[in-house]
N, C-alpha and C positions, 0 to 999 in steps of 0.2 A: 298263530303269528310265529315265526321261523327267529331266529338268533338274530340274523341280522339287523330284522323288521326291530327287534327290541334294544338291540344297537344304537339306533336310531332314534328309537322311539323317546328312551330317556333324556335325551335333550331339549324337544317339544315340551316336554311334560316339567321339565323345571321350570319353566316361565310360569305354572301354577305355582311354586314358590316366592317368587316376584312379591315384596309388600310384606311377605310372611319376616322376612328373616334381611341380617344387615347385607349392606352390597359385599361387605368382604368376607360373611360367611360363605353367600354366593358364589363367588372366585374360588373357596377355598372348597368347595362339595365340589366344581365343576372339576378342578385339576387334581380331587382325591379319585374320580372314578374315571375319567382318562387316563390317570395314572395303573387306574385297576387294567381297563381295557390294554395298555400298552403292553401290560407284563403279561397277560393270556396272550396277547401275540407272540410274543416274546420265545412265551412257554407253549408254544403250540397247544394253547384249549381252543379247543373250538367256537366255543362261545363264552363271555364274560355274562348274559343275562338271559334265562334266571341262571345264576350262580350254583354251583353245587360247593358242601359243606368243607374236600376236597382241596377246591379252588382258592376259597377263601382264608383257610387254613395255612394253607401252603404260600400263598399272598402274603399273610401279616406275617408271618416267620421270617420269610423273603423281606420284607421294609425293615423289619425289626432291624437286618444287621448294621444300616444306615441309617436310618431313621430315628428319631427320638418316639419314643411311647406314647407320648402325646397326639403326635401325625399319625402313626399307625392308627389307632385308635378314632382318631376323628376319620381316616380312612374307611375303618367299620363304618363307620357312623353311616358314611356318605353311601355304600354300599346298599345299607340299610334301605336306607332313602330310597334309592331307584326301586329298591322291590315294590316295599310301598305305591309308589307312585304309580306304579305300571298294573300295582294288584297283581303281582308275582307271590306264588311261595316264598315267603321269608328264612333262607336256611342262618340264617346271622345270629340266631338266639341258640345255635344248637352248642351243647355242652363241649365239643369238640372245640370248638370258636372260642369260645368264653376260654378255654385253656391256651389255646395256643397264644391268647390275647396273656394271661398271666403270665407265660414263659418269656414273651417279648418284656415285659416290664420288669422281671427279675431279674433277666439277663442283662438289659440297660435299664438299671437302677441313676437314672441323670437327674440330679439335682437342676432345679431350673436358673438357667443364670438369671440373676439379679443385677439391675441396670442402677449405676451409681448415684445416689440420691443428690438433686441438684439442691440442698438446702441453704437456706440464707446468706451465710456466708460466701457461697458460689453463686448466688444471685445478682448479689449486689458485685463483685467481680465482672458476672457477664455481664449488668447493664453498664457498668464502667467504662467498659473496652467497644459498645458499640459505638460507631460513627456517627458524627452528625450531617446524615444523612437522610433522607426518606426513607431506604432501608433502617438504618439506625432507629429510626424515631418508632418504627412498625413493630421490629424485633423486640426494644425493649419494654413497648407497652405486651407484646406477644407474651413474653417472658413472664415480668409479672403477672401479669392476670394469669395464667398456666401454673404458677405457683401458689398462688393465694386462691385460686380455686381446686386444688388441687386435680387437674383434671387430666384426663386421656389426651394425646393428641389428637384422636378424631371429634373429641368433645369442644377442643379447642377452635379449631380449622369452621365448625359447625355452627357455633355463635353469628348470631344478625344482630341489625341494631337495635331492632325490636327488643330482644332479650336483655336490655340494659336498661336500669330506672335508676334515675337521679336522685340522690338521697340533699335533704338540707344539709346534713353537714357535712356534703362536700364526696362521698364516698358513692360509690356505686349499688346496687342491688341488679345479682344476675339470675336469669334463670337458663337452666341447663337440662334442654328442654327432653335430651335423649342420650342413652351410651349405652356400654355392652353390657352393663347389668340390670339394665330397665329398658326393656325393648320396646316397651309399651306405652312408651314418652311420656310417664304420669309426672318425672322431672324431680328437679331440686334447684333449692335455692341455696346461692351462696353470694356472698359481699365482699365487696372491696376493700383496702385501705385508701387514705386521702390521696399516697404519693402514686400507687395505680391507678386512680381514678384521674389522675392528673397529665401519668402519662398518657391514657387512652385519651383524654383529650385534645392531646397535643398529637396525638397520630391522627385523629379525626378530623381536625383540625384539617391536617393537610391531605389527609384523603378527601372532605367535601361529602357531601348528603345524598349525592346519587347515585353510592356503591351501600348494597342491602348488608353484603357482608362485612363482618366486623375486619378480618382480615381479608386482605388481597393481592396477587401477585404485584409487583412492578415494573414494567419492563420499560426502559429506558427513561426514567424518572414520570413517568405516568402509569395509573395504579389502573388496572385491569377486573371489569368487573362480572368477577369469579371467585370460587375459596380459594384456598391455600389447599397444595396439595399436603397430607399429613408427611411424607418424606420433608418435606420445606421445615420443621418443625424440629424435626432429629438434627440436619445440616444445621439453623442457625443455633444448636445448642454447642455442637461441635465446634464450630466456629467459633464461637466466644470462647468456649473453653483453647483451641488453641492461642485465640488471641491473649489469655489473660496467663501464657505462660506455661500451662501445664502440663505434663508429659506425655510422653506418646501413647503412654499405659492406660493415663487417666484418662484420656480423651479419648481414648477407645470404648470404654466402660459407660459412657454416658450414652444415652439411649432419649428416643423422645417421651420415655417413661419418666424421666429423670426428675422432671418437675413434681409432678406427682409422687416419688418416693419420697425427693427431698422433703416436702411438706410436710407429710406424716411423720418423716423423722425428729423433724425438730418439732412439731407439739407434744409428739411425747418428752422429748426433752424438758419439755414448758409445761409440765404435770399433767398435760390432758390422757382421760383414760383412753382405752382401747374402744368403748361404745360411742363415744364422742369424735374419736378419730374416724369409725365409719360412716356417722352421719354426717361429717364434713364434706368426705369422701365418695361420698356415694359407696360404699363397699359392701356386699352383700355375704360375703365369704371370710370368717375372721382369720382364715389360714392363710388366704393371700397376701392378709395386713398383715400378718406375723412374721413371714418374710420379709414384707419391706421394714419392720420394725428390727428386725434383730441386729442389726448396723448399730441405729440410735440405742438399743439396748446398752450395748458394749458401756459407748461413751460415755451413761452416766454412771456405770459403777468404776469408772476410771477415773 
């Protein structure tokens, strides 16, 4: 099979990953090795597949000077993959690789930004400032329930009605059936308070029974039955936060991580340990939480 034949071929051959892995891993292996193939153009190689040790080399040094360590690195990754796939010689493990991949991360030593924790106090703000509107009534149950469960925004956007059971007293019981640390949707459960469960009634209310999904667009004061795309999630965080006053700086800072920082921030505030904050959380990594923790650290030795 000739360069180009294999060119080609690796694209075919990702739809065997299909089911395997999430849609925006997908997007993210497709545009790391287009990305590869553009720079062998670029760089006059002759062929990007199989790779020689060379290439690959001279690749991640080449991303490193842009690139955060992170992309380059999942750039390998994706690299990897095609050999794989094709049953190519793998040259990705070679010794030379593994360094040139260490000299990219010493030389960008980046700290990862951390997206501003939307906690309590900036909760209750953004439901404040939402409008009473149908938008209004969406966002704030959105809100809530993205804080008190502390979840992803894809986790968010993901939720059906299904995933919701009526508790007697009054509170919700959710199940959260899939995310990026449990690919294998065994799930977790997490619960409401009275005044989320109240508002989500009151959004359903006016959405009606024959939209599956918990959330859904609106366009022109009729609700659209589809999810939410996760950008919608980032915007109406922002959005509040302009509305309820806050600076250009802070509103920049807010990310649709944000609900999910806030949370963990303030139970640690409220004495819960670090093992209790990841089984809230779903968190499988305690360094992840250590970052979004080290904010709320501050405040309570202040």
């Amino acid at each position: 099979m000739n360069a180009l034949k294999f060119d080609r071929e690796w694209r075919s051959q990702f739809q065997r990953l299909e089911g395997a892995y999430a849609p925006s891993t997908m997007l993210s292996y497709r545009a790391d090795v287009e990305a590869f193939e553009n720079w062998c153009v670029e760089n006059k190689i002759d062929r990007a597949f199989p790779a020689t040790v060379e290439a690959v080399c001279r690749f991640l040094v080449d991303q490193g000077q842009s690139k955060a360590p992170a992309t380059v690195q999942r750039r390998l990754y994706a690299i990897r993959k095609v050999h794989r796939l094709l049953r190519l010689p793998d040259p990705t493990y070679d010794e030379d690789i593994n360094l040139a991949l260490r000299k990219v991360r010493r030389a960008r030593a980046i700290r990862p930004r951390q997206a501003k924790g939307m906690t309590r106090a900036y909760l209750d703000q953004f439901l404040a400032s939402e409008p009473e509107t149908p938008w209004g009534l969406r966002n704030r149950a959105m809100l809530a329930l993205g804080y008190e469960l502390l979840t992803r925004r894809s986790e968010l956007i993901a939720l059906r009605n299904d995933d919701l059971t009526a508790r007697e007293d009054g509170t919700l019981r959710v199940l959260i059936r899939r995310s990026k640390a449990d690919q294998f949707g065994q799930g977790r459960i997490a619960f409401t308070s009275k005044r989320t469960a109240d508002l989500l009634r009151e959004w359903l209310a006016y959405r009606g029974p024959e939209i599956e999904w918990l959330f859904c667009p609106i366009y022109q004061g009729k609700v659209i039955d589809r999810c939410l795309e996760a950008t919608t999630v980032r915007r109406v965080i922002k959005e509040a936060a302009q509305r309820s006053g806050l600076c250009a700086a802070q509103i920049a800072s807010f990310s649709g991580h944000s609900m999910r920082v806030g949370a963990a921030q303030d139970l640690l505030t409220r004495g819960f340990d670090t093992a209790a904050i990841m089984r809230a959380g779903g968190w499988k990594s305690v360094n992840v939480l250590a970052r979004y923790l080290e904010k709320a650290e501050q405040n309570v030795w202040q």
